[in-house]
TORBATOR-961525 format. One line per field, with one value per residue (C-alpha): residue number from 1; residue in three letters; chain; x negated, y, z. Coordinates in steps of 0.5 Angstrom, whole numbers. Layout:
! residues N
seq = NUM|...
type = ALA|...
mol = A|...
px = X|...
py = Y|...
pz = Z|...
END
This chain:
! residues 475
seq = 1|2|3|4|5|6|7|8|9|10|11|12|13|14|15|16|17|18|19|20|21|22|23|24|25|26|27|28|29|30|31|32|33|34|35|36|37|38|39|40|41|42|43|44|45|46|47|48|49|50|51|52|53|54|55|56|57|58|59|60|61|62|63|64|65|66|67|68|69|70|71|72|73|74|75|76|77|78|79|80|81|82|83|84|85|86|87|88|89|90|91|92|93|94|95|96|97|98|99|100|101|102|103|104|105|106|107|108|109|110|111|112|113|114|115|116|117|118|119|120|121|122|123|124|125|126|127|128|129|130|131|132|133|134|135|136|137|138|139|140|141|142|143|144|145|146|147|148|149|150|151|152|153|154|155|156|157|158|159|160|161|162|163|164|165|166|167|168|169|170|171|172|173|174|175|176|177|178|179|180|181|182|183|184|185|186|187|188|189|190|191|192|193|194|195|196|197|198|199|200|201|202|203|204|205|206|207|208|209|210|211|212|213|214|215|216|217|218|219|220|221|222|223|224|225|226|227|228|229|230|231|232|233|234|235|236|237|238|239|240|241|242|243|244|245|246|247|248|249|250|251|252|253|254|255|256|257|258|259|260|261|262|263|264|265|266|267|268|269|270|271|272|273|274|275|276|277|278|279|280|281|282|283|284|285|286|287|288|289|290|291|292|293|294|295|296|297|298|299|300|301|302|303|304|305|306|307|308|309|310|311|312|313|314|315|316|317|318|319|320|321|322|323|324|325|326|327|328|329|330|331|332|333|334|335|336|337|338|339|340|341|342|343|344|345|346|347|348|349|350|351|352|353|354|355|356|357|358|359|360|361|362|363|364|365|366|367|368|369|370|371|372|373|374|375|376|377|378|379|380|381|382|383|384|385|386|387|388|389|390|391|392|393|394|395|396|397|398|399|400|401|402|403|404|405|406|407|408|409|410|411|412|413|414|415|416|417|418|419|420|421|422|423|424|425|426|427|428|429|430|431|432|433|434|435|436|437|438|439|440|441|442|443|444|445|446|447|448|449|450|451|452|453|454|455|456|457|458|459|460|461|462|463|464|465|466|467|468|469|470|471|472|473|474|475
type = UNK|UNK|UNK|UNK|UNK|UNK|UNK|UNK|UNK|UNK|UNK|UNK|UNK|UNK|UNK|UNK|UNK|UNK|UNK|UNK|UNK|UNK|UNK|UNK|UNK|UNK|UNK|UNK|UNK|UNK|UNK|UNK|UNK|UNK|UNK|UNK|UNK|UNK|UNK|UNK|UNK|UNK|UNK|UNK|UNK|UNK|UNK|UNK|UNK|UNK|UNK|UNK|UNK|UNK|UNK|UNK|UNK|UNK|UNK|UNK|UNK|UNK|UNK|UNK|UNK|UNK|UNK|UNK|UNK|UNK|UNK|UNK|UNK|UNK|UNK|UNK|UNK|UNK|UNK|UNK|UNK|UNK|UNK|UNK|UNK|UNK|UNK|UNK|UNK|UNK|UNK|UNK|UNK|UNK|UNK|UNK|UNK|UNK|UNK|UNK|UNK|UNK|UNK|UNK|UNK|UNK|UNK|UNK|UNK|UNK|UNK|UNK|UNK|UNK|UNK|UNK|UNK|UNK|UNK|UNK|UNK|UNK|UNK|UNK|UNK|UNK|UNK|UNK|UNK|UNK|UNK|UNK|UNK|UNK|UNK|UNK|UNK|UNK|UNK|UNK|UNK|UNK|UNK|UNK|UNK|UNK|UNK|UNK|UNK|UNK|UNK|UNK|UNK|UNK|UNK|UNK|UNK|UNK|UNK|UNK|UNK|UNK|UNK|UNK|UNK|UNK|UNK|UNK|UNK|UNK|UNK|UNK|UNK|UNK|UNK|UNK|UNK|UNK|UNK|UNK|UNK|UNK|UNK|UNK|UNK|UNK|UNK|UNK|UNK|UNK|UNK|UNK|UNK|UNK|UNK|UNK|UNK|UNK|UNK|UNK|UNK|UNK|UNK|UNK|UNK|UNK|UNK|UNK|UNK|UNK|UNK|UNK|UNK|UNK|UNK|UNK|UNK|UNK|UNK|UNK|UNK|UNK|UNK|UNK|UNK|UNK|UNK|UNK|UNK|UNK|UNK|UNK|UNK|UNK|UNK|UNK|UNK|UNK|UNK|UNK|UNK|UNK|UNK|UNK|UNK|UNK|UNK|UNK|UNK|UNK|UNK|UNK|UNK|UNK|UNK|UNK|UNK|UNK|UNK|UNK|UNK|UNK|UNK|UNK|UNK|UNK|UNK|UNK|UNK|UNK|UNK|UNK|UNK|UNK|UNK|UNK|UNK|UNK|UNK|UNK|UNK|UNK|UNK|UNK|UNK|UNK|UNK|UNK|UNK|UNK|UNK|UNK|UNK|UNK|UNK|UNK|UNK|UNK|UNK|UNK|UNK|UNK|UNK|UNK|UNK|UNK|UNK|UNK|UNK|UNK|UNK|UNK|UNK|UNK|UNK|UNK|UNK|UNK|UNK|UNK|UNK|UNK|UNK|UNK|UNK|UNK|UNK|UNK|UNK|UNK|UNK|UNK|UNK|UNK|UNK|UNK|UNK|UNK|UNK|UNK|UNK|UNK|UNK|UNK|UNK|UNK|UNK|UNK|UNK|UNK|UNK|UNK|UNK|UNK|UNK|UNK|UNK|UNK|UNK|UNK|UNK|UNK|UNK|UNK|UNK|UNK|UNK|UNK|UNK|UNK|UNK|UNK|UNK|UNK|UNK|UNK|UNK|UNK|UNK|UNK|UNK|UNK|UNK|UNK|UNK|UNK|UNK|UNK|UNK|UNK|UNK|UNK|UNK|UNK|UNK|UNK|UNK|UNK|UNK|UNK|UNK|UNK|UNK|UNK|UNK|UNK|UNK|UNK|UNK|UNK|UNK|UNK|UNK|UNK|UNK|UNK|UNK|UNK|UNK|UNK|UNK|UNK|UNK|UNK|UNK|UNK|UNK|UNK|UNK|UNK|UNK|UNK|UNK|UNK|UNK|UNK|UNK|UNK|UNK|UNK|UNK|UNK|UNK|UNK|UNK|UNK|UNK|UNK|UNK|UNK|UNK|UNK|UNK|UNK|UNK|UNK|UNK|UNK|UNK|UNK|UNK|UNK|UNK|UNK|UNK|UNK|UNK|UNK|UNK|UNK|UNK|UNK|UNK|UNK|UNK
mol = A|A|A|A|A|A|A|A|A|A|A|A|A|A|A|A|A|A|A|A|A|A|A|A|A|A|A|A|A|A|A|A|A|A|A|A|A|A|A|A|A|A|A|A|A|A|A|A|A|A|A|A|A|A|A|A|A|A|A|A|A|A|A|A|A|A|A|A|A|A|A|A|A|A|A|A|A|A|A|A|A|A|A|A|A|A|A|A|A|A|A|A|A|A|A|A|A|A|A|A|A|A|A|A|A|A|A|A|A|A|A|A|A|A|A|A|A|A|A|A|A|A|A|A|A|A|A|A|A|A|A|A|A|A|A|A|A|A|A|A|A|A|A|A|A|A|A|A|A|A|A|A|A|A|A|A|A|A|A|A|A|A|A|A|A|A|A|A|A|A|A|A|A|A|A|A|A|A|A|A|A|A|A|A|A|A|A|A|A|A|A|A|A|A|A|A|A|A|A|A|A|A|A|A|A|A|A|A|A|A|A|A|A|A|A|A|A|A|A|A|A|A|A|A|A|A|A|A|A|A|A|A|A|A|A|A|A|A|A|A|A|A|A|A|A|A|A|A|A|A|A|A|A|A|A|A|A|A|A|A|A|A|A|A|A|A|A|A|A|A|A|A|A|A|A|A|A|A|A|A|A|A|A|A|A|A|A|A|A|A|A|A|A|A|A|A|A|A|A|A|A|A|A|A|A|A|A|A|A|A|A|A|A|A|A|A|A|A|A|A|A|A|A|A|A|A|A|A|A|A|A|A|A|A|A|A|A|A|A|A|A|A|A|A|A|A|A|A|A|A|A|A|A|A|A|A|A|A|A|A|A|A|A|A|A|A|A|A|A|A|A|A|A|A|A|A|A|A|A|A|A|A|A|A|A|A|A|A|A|A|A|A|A|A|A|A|A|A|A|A|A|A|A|A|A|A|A|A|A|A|A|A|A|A|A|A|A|A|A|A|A|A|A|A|A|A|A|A|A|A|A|A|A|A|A|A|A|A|A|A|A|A|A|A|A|A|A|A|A|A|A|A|A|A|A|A|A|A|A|A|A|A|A|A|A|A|A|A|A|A|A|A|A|A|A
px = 55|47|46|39|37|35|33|35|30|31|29|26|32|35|40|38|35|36|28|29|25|19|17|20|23|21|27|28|21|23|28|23|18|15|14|8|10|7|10|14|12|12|11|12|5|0|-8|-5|-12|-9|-8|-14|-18|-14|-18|-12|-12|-7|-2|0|6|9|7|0|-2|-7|-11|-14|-18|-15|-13|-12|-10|-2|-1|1|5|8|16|20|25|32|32|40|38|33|36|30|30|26|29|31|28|23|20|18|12|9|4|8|15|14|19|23|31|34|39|41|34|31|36|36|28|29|33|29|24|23|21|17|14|7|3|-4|-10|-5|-9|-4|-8|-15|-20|-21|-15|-9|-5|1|6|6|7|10|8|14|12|4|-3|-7|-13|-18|-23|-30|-37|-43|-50|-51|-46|-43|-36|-34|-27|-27|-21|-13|-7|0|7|9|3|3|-2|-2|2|-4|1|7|2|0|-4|-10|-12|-16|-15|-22|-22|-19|-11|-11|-5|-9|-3|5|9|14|12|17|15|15|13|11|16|22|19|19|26|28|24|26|33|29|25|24|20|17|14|11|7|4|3|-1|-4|-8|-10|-14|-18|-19|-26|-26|-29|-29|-23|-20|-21|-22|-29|-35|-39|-47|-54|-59|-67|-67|-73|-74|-68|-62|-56|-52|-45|-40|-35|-29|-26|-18|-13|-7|-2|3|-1|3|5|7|11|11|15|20|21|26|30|35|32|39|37|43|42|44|37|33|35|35|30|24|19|15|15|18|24|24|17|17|23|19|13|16|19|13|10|15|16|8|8|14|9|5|9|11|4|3|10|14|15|14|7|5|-2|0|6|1|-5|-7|-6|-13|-15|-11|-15|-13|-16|-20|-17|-11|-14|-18|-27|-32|-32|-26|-28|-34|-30|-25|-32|-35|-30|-32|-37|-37|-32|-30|-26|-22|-15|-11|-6|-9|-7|-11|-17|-17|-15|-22|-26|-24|-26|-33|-33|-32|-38|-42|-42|-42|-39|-42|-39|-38|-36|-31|-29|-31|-27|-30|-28|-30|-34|-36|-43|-43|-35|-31|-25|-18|-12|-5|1|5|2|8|7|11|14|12|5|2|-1|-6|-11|-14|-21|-21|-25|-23|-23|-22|-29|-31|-25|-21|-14|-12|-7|-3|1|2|0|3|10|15|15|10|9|2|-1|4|10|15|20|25|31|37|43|47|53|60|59|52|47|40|38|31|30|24|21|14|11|6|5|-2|-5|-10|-14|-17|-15|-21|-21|-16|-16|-12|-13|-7|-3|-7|-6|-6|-5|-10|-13|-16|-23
py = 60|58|52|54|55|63|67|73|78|85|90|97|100|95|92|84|80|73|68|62|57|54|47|43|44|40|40|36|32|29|25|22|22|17|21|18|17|15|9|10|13|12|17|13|9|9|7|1|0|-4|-10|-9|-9|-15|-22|-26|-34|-39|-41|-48|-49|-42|-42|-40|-41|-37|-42|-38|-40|-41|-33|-31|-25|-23|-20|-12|-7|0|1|6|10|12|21|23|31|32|27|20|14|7|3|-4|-10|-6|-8|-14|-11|-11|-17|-19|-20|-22|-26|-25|-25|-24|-17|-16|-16|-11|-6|-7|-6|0|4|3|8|15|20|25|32|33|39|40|39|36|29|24|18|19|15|9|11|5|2|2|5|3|9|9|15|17|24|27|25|23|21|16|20|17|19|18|15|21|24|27|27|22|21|14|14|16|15|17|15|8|7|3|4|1|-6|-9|-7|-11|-17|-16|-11|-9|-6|0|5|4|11|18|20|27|30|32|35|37|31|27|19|14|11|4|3|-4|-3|-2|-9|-13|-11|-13|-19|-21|-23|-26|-33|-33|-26|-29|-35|-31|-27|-32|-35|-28|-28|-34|-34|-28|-31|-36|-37|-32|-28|-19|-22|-26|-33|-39|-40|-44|-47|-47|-47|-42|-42|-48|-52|-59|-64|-59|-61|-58|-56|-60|-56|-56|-51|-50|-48|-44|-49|-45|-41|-36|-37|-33|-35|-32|-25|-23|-18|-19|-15|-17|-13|-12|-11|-12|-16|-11|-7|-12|-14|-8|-3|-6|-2|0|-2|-8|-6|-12|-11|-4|-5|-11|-7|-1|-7|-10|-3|-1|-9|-8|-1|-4|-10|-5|-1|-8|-10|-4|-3|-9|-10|-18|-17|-10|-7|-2|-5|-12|-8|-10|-5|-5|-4|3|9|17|23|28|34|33|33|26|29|25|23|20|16|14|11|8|4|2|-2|-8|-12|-10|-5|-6|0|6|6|13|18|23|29|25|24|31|34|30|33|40|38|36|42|46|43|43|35|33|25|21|18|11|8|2|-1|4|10|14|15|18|15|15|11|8|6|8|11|9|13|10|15|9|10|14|21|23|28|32|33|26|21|14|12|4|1|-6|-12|-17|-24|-30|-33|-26|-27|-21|-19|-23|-22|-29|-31|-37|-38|-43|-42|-42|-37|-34|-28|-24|-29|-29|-26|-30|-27|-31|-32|-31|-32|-28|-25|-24|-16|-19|-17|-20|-22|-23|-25|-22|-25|-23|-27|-24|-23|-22|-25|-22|-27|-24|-18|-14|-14|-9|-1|5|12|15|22|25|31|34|41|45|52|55|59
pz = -133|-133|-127|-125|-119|-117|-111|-109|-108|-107|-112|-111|-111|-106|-110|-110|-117|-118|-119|-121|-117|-121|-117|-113|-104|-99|-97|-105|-104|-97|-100|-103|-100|-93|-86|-83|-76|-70|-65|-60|-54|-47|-41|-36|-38|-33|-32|-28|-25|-20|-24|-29|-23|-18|-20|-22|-19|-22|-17|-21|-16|-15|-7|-4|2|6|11|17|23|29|31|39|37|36|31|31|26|27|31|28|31|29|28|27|28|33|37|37|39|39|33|37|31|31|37|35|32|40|40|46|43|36|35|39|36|42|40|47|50|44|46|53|53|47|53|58|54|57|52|52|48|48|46|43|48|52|56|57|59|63|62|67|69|70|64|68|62|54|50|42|39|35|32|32|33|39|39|43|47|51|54|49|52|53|56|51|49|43|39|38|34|33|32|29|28|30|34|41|47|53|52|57|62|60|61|68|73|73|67|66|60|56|53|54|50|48|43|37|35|39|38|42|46|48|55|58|65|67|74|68|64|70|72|64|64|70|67|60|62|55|56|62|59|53|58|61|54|51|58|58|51|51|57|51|48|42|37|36|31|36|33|36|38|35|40|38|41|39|42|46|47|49|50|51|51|45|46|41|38|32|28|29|23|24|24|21|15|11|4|-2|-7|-13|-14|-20|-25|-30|-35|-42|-48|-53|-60|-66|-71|-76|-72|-73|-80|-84|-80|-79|-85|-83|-76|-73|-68|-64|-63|-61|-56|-54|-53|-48|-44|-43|-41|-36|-33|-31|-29|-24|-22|-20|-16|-12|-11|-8|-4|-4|4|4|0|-2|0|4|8|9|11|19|24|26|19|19|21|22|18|22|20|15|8|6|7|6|12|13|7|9|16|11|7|15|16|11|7|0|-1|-10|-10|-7|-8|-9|-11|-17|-12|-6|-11|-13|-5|-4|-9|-6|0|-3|-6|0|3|-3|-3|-11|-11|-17|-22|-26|-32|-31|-37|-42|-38|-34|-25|-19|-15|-7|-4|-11|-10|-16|-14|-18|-20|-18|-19|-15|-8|-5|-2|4|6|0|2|5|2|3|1|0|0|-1|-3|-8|-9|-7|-5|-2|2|0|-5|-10|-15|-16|-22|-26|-33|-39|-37|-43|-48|-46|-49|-43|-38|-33|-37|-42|-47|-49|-53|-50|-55|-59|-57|-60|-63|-66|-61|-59|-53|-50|-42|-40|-34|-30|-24|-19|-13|-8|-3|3|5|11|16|13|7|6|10|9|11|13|13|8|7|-1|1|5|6|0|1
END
C-alpha cells in the first residue's frame, strides 16, 4: 500500500483520481517557520494631550500649595437637586455652594432653608426679573436656560450672559434690602426654579446666629476696598505733582491657602514565573504587560486630571469662568467668548464629537478655522489656539458636552500639572514599578504606582463652555 500523499480530483467522467502532492503545505511549513507578528495592541490608547501639554512641576514634599492675595470674594459653585420621577428637590449639602453658607455644617439648618424654596416652572420668553427691579428673592435654576438681558448705549437691547443647571441669582437678598437686579431674566429655554424669598431666610435666620453673624460679616467685606477679582486692594497714587502725600499700603495673603497632595493610581501586574522564564522569543512578556499597564495607568491619570471631584479641571473651574453656549451647539462665537476671558489662552480642550460638532458649525457659516503642528501632529486651531482631542471629558445626556480653554504654567499664573520625580523604582517621571514577591503558586508581582495631581493657580486660568450640544440641525 503506497504512503504517498494524493488528492482527489474529480475526472471527466466524474469518478475522483488521486494526485500526488508535488511540495510542501503550508500548513507543514508553519511548523517550522517563525510568524512575524506585531506587539500587543491596545484600544483604549489615546492622544493624552492633556498630559504631553500640562507643564509638570516638581512637588519634592507630595503637597502644593497655592498662595493667593487676599480675595473678599466668596467662593461659589453649582446646587444640585434630588429628581425621584418628576418630583425635584434642593439637595440640602449642597447649599453650601451659595457665597453666604460655605461652610456651613449644620444639617438641621441646610434642610430647613432647602424647604423653604418654592418651585416653579418657567417657559421659554417668559421674563422672571425686571431690570431695576428689587432683589427680594434667590432664585436656583434647576432645570433650563435663562439669560441675563440689559440696555446698550444706545437703547438697544443686549444679552449679557447666561445661566443653566445649578446656577444661583439674587442671593444679594440674603444680605439685606435695597438691592436692585443690574439686568433682565428671561427663560431661554422652558425649565423649572427654586425661590427663596428674604422674608422666609429671615424668619430661618432668625433662630441661627450663626447665619446672622456671617451676613454681616459677608456684608462688611463687600464694602471693603477691592479689586473687579475681589482681592484686597492695593493702595497707590498716580498723576500727582509736588509734594503729595502718598498712601501707604501692604499686600495681604489668604491665610489658609489651598493645597494639593498628590493623588494616586495604582495596580499589581501578575505575571507567572513559568511566563517570564520560557515565553519571552522574541518579545519580552514581562515587559509587554508592563507596557499596556502603563498605558491604561496613564490614560486613568487623565482621566482624573479631568474629573476628579478634588482636583479635576471641570469640577475646580470657577463659577465666574463657566459660560453658556448661544444656541446649542459650540459656533464660533461662543469660542471666542470662552478665548476673551483670559490673557494668553495655550489650548482648547474638547470631546472629538464637540471638535467635529464646531467644524459643522463653522461650515455652516462658511468660516474655515486654521490649523497647527503641535509635536509633529497636525491640530485644529481657532485665533491661532490649537484645539486638543480628549476622549475623557464626559458627554451628558448623550448628547452635551464641555469644552475647556486654559492657560498654563506656573509663571503665567495658570494649570500645572504636579508630580514627584526620583522616587524608588522608578520606571517614567512620576511612575514607579516595583517588585512585590513572589507567591506560593510562582506567580510575580509588580506594584504599579503613579503620582499626579494639578493645581489652578489663579480663577482665571481655566474656562469651560458648558451644555454644548453635538448634535444639530442638518442643512
Amino acid at each position: 500500500m503506497s504512503t504517498e500523499t494524493s488528492i482527489g480530483v474529480p475526472a471527466q467522467g466524474g469518478e475522483p483520481q488521486t494526485r500526488q502532492q508535488s511540495s510542501l503545505s503550508t500548513a507543514g511549513a508553519r511548523n517550522l517557520a517563525s510568524t512575524t507578528k506585531s506587539a500587543p495592541q491596545m484600544q483604549e490608547i489615546s492622544s493624552r494631550w492633556l498630559l504631553r501639554m500640562l507643564p509638570w512641576v516638581q512637588v519634592s514634599g507630595g503637597t502644593y500649595r497655592v498662595n493667593r492675595r487676599l480675595s473678599f470674594a466668596a467662593g461659589r459653585g453649582r446646587v444640585a437637586f434630588e429628581r425621584t420621577g418628576s418630583r425635584v428637590q434642593v439637595f440640602p449639602p449642597s447649599l453650601c455652594e451659595l457665597p453666604l453658607l460655605r461652610g456651613i455644617e449644620d444639617g438641621a439648618l441646610l434642610a430647613a432653608l432647602a424647604g423653604g424654596f418654592v418651585q416653579r416652572e418657567f417657559r421659554a420668553g417668559e421674563q422672571l426679573a425686571a431690570e431695576g427691579g428689587p432683589v427680594d428673592e434667590l432664585l436656583l435654576i434647576a432645570h433650563g436656560k435663562v439669560e441675563r438681558h440689559g440696555t446698550g448705549p444706545y437703547g438697544e437691547p443686549t444679552v449679557l450672559g447666561s445661566h443653566a443647571d445649578g446656577d444661583h441669582l439674587g442671593d444679594e437678598a440674603l444680605l439685606g434690602s435695597g438691592t436692585v437686579w443690574p439686568a433682565g431674566l428671561r427663560a431661554a429655554t422652558a425649565g423649572t426654579l427654586f425661590a427663596l424669598p428674604r422674608a422666609v431666610f429671615e424668619r430661618l435666620a432668625d433662630g441661627a446666629p450663626e447665619l446672622r453673624e456671617r451676613a454681616r460679616a459677608l456684608a462688611e467685606s463687600a464694602g471693603r476696598p477691592q479689586n473687579k477679582h475681589g482681592e484686597a486692594a492695593i493702595e497707590l497714587s498716580a498723576g500727582h505733582v509736588g509734594e503729595h502725600d502718598l498712601p501707604t499700603t501692604f499686600v495681604d495673603y489668604e491665610l489658609a491657602p489651598r493645597e494639593y497632595e498628590l493623588s494616586i493610581a495604582q495596580t499589581v501586574l501578575r505575571v507567572h514565573t513559568r511566563v517570564a522564564d520560557l515565553y519571552n522569543q522574541p518579545m519580552d512578556q514581562t515587559e509587554q504587560q508592563l507596557r499596556l499597564t502603563v498605558e491604561a495607568l496613564r490614560e486613568r491619570q487623565e482621566h482624573e486630571l479631568v474629573n476628579n471631584p478634588e482636583f479635576g479641571l471641570l469640577a475646580n473651574a470657577d463659577h465666574g469662568q463657566r459660560i453658556q453656549t448661544h444656541s446649542g451647539p459650540p459656533t464660533p462665537d461662543d469660542m471666542d467668548d470662552l478665548l476673551s476671558r483670559r490673557r494668553g489662552t495655550k489650548f482648547y480642550l474638547a470631546h472629538p464629537r464637540a471638535i467635529a460638532a464646531f467644524g459643522r458649525e463653522c461650515n455652516r457659516r462658511g468660516v474655515y478655522p486654521g490649523s497647527l503642528e503641535v509635536q509633529g501632529s497636525r491640530v485644529p486651531a481657532w485665533r491661532g489656539v490649537p484645539i486638543f482631542s480628549c476622549n475623557k471629558i464626559p458627554i451628558t445626556g448623550g448628547d452635551t458636552s464641555s469644552i475647556l480653554a486654559m492657560r498654563t504654567g506656573d509663571d503665567n499664573q495658570g494649570v500645572i500639572g504636579l508630580h514627584q520625580t526620583g522616587i524608588p523604582d522608578e520606571y517614567e517621571p512620576g511612575l514607579s514599578v516595583r517588585f512585590a514577591g513572589i507567591d506560593e503558586k510562582a506567580v510575580i508581582s509588580y506594584l504599579v504606582t503613579a503620582y499626579y495631581s494639578a493645581a489652578i493657580l489663579v480663577p482665571d486660568a481655566v474656562g469651560v463652555l458648558e451644555n454644548v450640544a453635538l448634535s444639530g440641525p442638518r442643512d
